[in-house]
LOTILUM-274814 format. One record per residue (C-alpha): residue in three letters; x, y, z. Coordinates in steps of 0.001 Angstrom, whole numbers, padded with zeros to 6 digits, always signed. Layout:
BEGIN
ALAXYZ/...
% end
This chain:
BEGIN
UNK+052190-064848-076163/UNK+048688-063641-075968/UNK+049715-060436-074032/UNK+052344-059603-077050/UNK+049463-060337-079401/UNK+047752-058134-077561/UNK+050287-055234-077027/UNK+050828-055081-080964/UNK+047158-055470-081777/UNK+046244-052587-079654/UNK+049535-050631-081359/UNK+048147-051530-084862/UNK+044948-050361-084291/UNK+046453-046935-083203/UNK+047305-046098-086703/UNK+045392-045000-089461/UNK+044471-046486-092383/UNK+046462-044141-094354/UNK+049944-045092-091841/UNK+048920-048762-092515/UNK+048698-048808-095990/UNK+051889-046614-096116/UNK+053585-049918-094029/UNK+052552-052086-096132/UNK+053441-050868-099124/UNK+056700-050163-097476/UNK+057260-053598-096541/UNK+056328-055100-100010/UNK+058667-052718-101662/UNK+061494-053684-099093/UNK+060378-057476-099691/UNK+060719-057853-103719/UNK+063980-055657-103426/UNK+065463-057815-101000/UNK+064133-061046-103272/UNK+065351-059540-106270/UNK+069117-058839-104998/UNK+068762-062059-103378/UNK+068149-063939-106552/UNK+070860-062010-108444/UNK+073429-062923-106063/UNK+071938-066314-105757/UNK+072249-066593-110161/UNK+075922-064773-109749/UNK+076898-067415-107181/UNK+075271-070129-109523/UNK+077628-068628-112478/UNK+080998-068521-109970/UNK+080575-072117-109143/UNK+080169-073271-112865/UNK+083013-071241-113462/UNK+084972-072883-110268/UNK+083562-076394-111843/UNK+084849-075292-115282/UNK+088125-074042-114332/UNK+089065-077007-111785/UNK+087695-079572-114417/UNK+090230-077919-117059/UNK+092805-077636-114759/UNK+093154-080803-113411/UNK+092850-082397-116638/UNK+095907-080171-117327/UNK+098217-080908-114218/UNK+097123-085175-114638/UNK+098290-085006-118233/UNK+101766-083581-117208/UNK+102048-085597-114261/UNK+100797-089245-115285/UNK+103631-090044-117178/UNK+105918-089476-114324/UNK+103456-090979-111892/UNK+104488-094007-114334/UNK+108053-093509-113997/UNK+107891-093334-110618/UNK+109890-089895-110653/UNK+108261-088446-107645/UNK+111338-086068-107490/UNK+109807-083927-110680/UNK+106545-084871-109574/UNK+106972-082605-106514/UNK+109065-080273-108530/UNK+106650-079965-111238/UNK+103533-080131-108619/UNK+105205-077424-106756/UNK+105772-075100-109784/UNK+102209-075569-110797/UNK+100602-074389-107572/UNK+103084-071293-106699/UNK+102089-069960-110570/UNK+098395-069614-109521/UNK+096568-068605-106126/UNK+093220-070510-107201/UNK+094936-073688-106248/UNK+094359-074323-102782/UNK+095926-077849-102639/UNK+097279-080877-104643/UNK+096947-084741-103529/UNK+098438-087610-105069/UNK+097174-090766-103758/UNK+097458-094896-105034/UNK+094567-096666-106065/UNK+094121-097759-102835/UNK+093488-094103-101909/UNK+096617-093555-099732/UNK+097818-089853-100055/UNK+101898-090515-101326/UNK+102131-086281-101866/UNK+100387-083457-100783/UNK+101054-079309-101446/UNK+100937-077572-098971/UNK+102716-079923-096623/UNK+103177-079337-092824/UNK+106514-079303-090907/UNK+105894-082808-089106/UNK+106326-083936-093180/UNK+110300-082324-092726/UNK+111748-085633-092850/UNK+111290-085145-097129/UNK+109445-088030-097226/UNK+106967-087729-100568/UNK+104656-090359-099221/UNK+102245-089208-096395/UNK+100188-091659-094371/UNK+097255-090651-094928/UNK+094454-091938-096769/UNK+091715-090422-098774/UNK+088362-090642-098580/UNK+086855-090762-102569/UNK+083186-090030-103320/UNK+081110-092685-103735/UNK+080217-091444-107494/UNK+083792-091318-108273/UNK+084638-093833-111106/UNK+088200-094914-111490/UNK+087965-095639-115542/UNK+086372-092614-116375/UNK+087896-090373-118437/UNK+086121-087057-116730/UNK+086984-085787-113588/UNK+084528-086309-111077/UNK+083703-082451-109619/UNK+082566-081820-106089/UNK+082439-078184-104005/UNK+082019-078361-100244/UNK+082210-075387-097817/UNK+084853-074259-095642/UNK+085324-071412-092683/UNK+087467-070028-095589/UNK+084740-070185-098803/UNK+083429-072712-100542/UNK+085757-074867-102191/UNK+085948-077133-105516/UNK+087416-080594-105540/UNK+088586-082116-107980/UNK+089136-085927-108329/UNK+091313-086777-111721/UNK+092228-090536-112558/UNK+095425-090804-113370/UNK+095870-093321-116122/UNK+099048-093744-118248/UNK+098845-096257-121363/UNK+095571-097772-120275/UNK+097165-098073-117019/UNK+095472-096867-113560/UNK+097847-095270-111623/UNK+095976-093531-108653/UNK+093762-090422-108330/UNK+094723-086739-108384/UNK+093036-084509-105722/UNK+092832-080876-106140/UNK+090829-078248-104286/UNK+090035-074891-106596/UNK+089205-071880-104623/UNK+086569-069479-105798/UNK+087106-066532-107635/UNK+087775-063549-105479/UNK+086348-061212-107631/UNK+083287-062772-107939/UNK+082763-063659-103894/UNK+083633-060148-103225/UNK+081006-058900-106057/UNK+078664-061390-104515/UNK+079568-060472-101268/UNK+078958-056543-101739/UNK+075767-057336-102996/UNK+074478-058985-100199/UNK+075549-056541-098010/UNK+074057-053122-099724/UNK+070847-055506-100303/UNK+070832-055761-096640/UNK+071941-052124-095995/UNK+069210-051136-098666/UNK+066508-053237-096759/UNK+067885-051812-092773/UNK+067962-048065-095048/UNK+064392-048265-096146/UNK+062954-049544-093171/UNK+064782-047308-090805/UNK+063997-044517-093184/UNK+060412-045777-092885/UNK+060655-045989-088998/UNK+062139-042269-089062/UNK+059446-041198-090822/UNK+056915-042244-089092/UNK+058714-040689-085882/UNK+059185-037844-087727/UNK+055812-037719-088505/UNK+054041-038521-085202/UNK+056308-036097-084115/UNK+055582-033222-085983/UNK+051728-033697-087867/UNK+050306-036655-086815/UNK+050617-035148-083259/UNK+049456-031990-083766/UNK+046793-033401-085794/UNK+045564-035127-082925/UNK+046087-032262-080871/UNK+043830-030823-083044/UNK+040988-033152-083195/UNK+040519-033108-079723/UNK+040823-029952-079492/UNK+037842-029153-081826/UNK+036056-032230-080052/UNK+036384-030721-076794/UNK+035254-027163-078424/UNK+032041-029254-080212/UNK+031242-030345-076189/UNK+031615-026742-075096/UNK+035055-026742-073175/UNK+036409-023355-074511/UNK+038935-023348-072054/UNK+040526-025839-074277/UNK+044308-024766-075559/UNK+047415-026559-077434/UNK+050512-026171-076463/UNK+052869-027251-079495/UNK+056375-025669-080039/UNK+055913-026181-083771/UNK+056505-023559-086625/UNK+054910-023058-089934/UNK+051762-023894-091071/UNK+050992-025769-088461/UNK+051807-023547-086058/UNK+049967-020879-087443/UNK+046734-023676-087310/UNK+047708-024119-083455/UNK+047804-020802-083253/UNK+045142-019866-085169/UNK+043068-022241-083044/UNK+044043-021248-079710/UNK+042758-017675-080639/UNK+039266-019165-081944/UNK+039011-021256-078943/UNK+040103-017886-076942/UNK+037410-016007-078888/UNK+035135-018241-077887/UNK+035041-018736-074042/UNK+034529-015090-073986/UNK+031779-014976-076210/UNK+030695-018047-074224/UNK+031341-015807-070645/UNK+029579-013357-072510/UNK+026605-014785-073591/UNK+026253-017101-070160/UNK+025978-013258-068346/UNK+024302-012211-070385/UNK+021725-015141-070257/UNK+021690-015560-066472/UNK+020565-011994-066390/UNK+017852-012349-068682/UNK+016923-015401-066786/UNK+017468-013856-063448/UNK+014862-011153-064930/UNK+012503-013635-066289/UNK+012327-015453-063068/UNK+012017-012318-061232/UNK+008943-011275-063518/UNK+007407-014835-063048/UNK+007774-015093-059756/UNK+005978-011352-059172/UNK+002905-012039-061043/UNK-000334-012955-059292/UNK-001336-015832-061668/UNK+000285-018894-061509/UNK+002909-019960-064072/UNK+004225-022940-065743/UNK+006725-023841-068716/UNK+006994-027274-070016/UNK+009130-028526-072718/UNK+007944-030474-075564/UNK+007818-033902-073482/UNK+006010-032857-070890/UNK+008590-031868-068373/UNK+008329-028785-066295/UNK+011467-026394-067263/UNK+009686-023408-065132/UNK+007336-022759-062192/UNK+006948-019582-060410/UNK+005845-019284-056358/UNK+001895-018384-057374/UNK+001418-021734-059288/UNK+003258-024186-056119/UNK+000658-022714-054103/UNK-002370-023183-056380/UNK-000915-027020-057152/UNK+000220-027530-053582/UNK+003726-027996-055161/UNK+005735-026267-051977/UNK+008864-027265-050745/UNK+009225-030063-053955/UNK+011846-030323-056408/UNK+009337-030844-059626/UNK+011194-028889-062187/UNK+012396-031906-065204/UNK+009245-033917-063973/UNK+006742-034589-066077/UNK+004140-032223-065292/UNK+001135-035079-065672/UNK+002943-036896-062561/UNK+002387-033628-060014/UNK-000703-032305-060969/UNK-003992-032844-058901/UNK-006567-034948-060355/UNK-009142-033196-060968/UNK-006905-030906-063387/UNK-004829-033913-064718/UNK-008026-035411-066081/UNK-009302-032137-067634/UNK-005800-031281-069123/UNK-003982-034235-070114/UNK-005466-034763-073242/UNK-005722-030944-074278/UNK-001933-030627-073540/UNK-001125-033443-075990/UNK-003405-031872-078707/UNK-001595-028327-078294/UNK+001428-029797-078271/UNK+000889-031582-081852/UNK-000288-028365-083397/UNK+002057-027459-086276/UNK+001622-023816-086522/UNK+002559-021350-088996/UNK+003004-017577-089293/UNK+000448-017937-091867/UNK-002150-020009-089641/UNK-001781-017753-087162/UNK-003888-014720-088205/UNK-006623-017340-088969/UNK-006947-019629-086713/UNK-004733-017899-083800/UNK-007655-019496-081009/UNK-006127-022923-081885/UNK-002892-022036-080525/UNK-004383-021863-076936/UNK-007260-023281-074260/UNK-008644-022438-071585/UNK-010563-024487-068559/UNK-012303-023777-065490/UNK-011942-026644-062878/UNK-012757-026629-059281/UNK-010505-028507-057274/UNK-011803-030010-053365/UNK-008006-030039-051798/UNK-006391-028421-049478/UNK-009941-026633-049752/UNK-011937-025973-052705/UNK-011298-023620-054866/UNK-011957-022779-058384/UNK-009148-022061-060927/UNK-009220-020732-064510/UNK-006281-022554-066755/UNK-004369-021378-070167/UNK-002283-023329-071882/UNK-000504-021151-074601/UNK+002068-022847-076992/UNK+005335-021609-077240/UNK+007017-020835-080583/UNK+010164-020216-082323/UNK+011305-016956-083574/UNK+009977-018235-086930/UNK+006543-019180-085216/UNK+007053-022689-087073/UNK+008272-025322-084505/UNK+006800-025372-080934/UNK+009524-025179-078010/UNK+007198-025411-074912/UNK+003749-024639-073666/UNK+003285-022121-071161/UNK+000284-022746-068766/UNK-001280-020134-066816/UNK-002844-020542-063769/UNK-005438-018129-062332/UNK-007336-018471-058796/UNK-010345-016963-059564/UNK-012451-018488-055998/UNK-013020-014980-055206/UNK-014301-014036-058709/UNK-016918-016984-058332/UNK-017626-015828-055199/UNK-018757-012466-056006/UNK-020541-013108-059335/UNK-022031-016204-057285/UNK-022924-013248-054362/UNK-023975-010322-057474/UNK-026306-012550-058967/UNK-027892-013785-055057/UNK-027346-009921-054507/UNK-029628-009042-057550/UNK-032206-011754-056888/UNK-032748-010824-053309/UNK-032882-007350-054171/UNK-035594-007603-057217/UNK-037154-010077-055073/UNK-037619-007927-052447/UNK-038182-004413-054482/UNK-041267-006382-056287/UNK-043273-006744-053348/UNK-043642-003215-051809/UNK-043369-002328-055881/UNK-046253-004597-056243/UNK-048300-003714-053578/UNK-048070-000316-054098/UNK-049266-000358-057623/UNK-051803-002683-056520/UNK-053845-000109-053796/UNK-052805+002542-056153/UNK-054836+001369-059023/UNK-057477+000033-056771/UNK-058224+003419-055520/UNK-057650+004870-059279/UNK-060366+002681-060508/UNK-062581+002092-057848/UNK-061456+004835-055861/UNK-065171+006493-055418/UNK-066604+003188-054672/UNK-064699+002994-051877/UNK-065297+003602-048338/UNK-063452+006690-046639/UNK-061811+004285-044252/UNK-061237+001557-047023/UNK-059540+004288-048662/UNK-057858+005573-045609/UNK-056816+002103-045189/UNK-055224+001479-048778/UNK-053523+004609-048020/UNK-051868+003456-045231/UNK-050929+000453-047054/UNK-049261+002142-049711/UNK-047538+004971-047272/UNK-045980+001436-045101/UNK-045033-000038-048196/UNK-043085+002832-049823/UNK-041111+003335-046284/UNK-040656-000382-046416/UNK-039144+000518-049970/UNK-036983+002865-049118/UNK-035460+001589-045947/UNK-034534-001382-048668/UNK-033049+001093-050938/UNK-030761+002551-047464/UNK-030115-000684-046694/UNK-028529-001825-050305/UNK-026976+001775-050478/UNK-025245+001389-046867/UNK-023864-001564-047748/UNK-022689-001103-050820/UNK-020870+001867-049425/UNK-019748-000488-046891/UNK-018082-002961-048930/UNK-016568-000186-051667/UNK-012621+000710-050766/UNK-014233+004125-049137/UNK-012063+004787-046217/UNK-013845+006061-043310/UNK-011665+008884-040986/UNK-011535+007555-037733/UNK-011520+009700-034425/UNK-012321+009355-030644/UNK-015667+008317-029663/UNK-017080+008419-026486/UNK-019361+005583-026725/UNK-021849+006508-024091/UNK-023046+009532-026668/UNK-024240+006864-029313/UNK-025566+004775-026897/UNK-027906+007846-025145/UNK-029124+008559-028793/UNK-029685+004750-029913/UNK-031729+004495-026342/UNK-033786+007640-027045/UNK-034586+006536-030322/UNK-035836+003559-029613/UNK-037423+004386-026217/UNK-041491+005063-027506/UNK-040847+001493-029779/UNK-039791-000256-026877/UNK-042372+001318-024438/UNK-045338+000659-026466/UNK-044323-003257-026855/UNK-043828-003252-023279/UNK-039956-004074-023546/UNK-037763-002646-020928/UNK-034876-001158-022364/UNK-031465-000752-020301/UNK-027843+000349-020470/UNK-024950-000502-018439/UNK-021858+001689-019341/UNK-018569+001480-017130/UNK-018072+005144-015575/UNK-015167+006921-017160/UNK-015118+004847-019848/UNK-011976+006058-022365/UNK-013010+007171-026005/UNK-012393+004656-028442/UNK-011010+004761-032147/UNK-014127+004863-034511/UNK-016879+006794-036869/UNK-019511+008281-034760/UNK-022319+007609-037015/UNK-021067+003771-038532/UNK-021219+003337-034109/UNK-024837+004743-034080/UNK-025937+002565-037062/UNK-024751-000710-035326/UNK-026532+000548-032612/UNK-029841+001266-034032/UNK-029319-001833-036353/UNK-028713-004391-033636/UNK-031320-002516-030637/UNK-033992-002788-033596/UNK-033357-006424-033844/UNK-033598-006898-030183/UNK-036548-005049-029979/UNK-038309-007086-033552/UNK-037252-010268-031776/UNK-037931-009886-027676/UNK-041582-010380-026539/UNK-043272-008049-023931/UNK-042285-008263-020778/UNK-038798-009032-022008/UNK-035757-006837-021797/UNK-032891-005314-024001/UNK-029528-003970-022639/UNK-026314-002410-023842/UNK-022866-002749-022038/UNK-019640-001427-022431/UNK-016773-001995-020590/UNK-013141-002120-020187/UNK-011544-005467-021156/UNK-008960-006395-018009/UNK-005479-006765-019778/UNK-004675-009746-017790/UNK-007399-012056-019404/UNK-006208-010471-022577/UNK-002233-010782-022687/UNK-002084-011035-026363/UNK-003569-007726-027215/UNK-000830-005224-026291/UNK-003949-001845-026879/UNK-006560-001780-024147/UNK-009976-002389-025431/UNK-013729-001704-024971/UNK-016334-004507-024988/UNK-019612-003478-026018/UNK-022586-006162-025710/UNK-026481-005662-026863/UNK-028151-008482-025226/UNK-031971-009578-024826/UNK-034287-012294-024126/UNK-036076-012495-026964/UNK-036209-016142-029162/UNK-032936-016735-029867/UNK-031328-017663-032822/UNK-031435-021389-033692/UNK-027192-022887-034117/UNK-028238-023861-037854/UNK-028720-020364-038192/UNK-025722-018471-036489/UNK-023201-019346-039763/UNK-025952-017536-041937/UNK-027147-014508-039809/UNK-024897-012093-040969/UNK-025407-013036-045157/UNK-027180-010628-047092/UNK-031209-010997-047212/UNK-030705-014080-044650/UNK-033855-013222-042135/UNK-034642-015064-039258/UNK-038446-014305-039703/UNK-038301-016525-042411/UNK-037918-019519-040244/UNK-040376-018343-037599/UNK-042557-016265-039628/UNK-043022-012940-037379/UNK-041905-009768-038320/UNK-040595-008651-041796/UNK-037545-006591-042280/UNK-034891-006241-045257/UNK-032194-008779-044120/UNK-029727-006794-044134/UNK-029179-005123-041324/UNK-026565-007735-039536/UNK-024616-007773-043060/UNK-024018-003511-042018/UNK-023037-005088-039164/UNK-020520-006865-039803/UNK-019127-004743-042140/UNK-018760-001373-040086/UNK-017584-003583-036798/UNK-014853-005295-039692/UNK-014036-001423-040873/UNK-013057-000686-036979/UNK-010453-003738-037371/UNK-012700-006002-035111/UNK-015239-009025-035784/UNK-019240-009312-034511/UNK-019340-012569-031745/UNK-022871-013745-031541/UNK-024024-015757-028169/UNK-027212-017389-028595/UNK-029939-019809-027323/UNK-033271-020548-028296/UNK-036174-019677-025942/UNK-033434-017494-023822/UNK-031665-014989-025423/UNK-029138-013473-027478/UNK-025920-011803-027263/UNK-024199-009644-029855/UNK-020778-008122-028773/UNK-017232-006981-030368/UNK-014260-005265-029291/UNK-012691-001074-029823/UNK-009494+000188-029643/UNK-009354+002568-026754/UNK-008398+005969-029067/UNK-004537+006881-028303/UNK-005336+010035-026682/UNK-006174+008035-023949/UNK-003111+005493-023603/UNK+000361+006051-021812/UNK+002907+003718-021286/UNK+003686+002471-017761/UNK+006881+001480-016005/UNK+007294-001549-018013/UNK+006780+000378-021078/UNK+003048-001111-021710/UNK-000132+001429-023017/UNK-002365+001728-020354/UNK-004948+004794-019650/UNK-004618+007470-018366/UNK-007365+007439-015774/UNK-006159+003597-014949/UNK-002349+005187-014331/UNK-004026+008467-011903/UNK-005770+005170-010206/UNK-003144+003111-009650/UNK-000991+006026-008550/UNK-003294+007444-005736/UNK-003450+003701-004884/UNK-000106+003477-003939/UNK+000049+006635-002509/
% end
């Protein structure tokens, strides 16, 4: 029972209010039809039976008034004659009893052939009403119902001078006219009610068949076009209007999914190009939504944030940045964010729209990085979409102001003393200049003379280097180191005599040019030989070596090489010191207080050895000795390729050769 409940509650709440009101007007209509035709046949049965009552009451009244006198006679002969007449002249007589007081039946029309034997008195015996009086005048009236209609009975004393004779029985059938008018009513109210409801039924079929189908067709259709599925398409053999809706909708819909194919191309490529352009830029990129999440990030910004190899885009940004720009940021973002800006504001006060922050961060390493954040606007510049946030690593921009400024200090530092001094003995000997003693003078002099070469080997110095570290390219050629070497030795040959410093060379015979710049070679020379000499007491010694690297210590470096070493045994360079040797101004006769120089010699260095694609090794120990040394490329002039198709030289290959000859 519940299930059926179910089944038509669920098929109820299918329709719509419109098919439901429709039904129940429909079955209200059907209802007070079916009650009105109802109570008209009811009111035109009530009328037949009065009739029926009317006509039997009349008529028996009739046949007892002829027959009670010869119920009294005891003719039963004309009583049957007369009886018989009476019920052939009419067909609403359906029977005729005559029965004693005692209420045996003595005659009865129509008779049945076991009464043949002409007997007038039948044994049977009748049963009377209980409300039948026997000394009433009126006929007692009674209808009962049959398989063949409803019949009246009536039940007519017979009574003959005050003399009670028996009871007359007579059964009145209805009118015919009447049962079949009553008859044909009930059956077109009942066709009317099965007409209207299966005209109702058929309509609804009709209906679900050809709109409220479609209809529904069409509402999902359109739903399904609302959620973006413009492959959607009805397929409805129907004509007319509706059809040309279906039709009409299929094309929009059709329309559609190739604007939709159209614009999705279109869009990936401007997307494709976007990303493209992101991901090229040097800064680091990010696009966040309104809430926070990341929509965009381009390769530059996962490697400032340490974001490779993560799936962060629809995260909120807050949750993947590193702390130390999280707490800078995170309150700045919000404020951007609730800017309301307007085409109007934005000539004004256009700096509100953006910040920017400079925040050092310690991991992996520490670095410095300069952040944007930039709010992103609609076409209308009214509602903010996004904020962009630009990320620029700008260590090596703090770097080298840090370095200009330490660059400019050192170098006014160091230009105001010889500056100084010179103006000092100058105006001494301006002012006081007679007073003076020739040698006083002489000496002052000589003062000024050291001091002004002291200033310009400073102003070489700053100008080699900065020539060093500019994006000159140098030519290189083949060198044959032992040339420099010679001229570095004779150069330095009185300097090293007179502080009683022995001053030696140790060059591999034969040794194969190498690729480099002739006079950046002498320079490191004469740099690194000075320092040698500054630093080496007398009796001590300086030497240069060069020499060809054996390939099989050095299997990773596929070009033979040259190894050139200045060594000595002066004081050493303390470990503290080694990181900081080759900065600019950095002087180890700071720390021990001997000779003075312009600290930057090693920085020249490092820099010509690094523009002959090698590095500057330092070796030192304090009280012992110290090593400089770094690596050429033997020039290519000088290279062939062996049997197994390695570079070797030339005079290494003639060697080897006679060797196995």
């Amino acid at each position: 029972m519940n299930t059926i409940r179910e089944i038509l509650a669920r098929w109820w709440s299918e329709f719509t209010l419109q098919t439901r009101l429709m039904a129940v007007g429909t079955l209200v209509v059907s209802l007070v039809m079916s009650g009105l035709t109802f109570w008209a046949v009811n009111t035109i049965q009530q009328d037949a039976r009065m009739n029926d009552t009317r006509f039997g009451r009349d008529l028996g009244l009739l046949l007892a008034a002829n027959i009670a006198p010869l119920v009294a006679e005891d003719n039963l002969t004309e009583v049957a004659l007369f009886s018989g007449r009476f019920y052939s002249s009419t067909s609403s007589i359906r029977y005729i009893l005559y029965a004693e007081p005692d209420g045996k039946i003595r005659f009865g029309i129509p008779f049945s052939e076991a009464e043949g034997d002409k007997k007038l008195t039948i044994q049977r015996r009748i049963q009377l009403p209980d409300s039948y009086a026997k000394d009433s005048d009126q006929p007692f009236v009674r209808q009962h119902s049959t398989p063949d209609g409803e019949v009246t009975d009536v039940f007519v004393p017979l009574n003959y001078e005050d003399d009670y004779l028996g009871i007359l029985a007579m059964g009145i059938n209805p009118n015919p006219t009447v049962v079949a008018s009553s008859n044909l009513t009930r059956d077109v109210t009942i066709a009317v009610f099965i007409s209207i409801w299966a005209m109702v039924i058929l309509g609804a079929v009709f209906n679900a068949l050809t709109i409220t189908k479609p209809i529904k067709e069409l509402l999902v259709g359109v739903r399904n076009i609302a959620a973006g599925n413009f492959k959607q398409r009805i397929e409805l053999p129907l004509g007319g209007e509706l059809g040309e809706l279906i039709s009409s909708f299929n094309y929009m819909a059709e329309r559609l999914a190739r604007y939709e194919e159209q614009n999705i191309e279109e869009l990936t490529a401007e997307k494709a190009k976007l990303e493209t352009l992101v991901s090229t830029i040097a800064d680091g990129a990010v696009l966040i939504d309104t809430n926070l999440h990341i929509m965009l990030v381009n390769p530059t910004a996962e490697r400032i944030f340490g974001w490779e190899g993560r799936e962060i885009v629809g995260e909120n940004v807050l949750d993947h940045l590193p702390h130390e720009v999280k707490m800078e940021i995170s309150e700045p973002l919000q404020e951007v964010l609730a800017k309301e800006s307007s085409q109007q504001e934005e000539t004004e006060e256009s700096h509100r729209d953006s910040g920017e922050f400079r925040i050092t961060l310690t991991t992996p390493y520490e670095r410095t990085v300069r952040i944007l954040l930039t709010q992103v606007l609609d076409q209308y510049r009214e509602t903010i979409k996004g904020l962009a946030i630009t990320v620029q690593d700008i260590t090596r921009e703090v770097e080298l102001n840090k370095a200009k400024s330490q660059f400019i200090s050192n170098v006014s530092h160091e230009l105001r003393t010889p500056l100084f001094n010179i103006k000092s003995f100058i105006e001494t000997l301006s002012e006081y200049g007679e007073e003076l003693t020739a040698e006083e003078r002489g000496e002052f002099l000589q003062t000024t003379n050291s001091e002004t070469d002291r200033l310009t080997r400073l102003v070489n110095d700053v100008l080699d280097l900065s020539r060093l570290e500019s994006s000159k390219v140098y030519q290189m050629s083949a060198v044959d180191l032992s040339q420099p070497i010679e001229q570095t030795l004779r150069s330095y040959h009185i300097n090293a005599k007179d502080q009683e410093i022995e001053l030696l060379q140790e060059v591999q015979p034969d040794l194969p040019p190498v690729m480099g710049h002739y006079d950046l070679l002498l320079q490191v020379f004469a740099n690194l030989v000075g320092n040698a000499l500054k630093f080496t007491e007398s009796g001590g010694k300086v030497m240069i070596r060069a020499y060809m690297l054996d390939p099989e210590d050095h299997p990773y470096q596929p070009t033979p090489q040259v190894r050139v070493e200045i060594a000595d045994t002066g004081i050493g360079i303390d470990t503290e010191d080694k990181e900081a040797i080759f900065e600019r101004f950095f002087r180890v006769e700071n720390q021990v207080h001997t000779l003075e120089g312009t600290g930057l010699g090693l920085s020249i260095v490092r820099n010509i050895v690094e523009k002959h694609h090698s590095v500057v090794h330092l070796v030192s120990e304090l009280g012992t000795g110290t090593t400089f040394w770094f690596d050429l490329l033997v020039h290519e002039s000088a290279l062939v390729k062996n049997e197994d198709g390695q570079l070797t030289v030339k005079g290494e290959q003639l060697i080897m050769n006679s060797e196995s000859n």
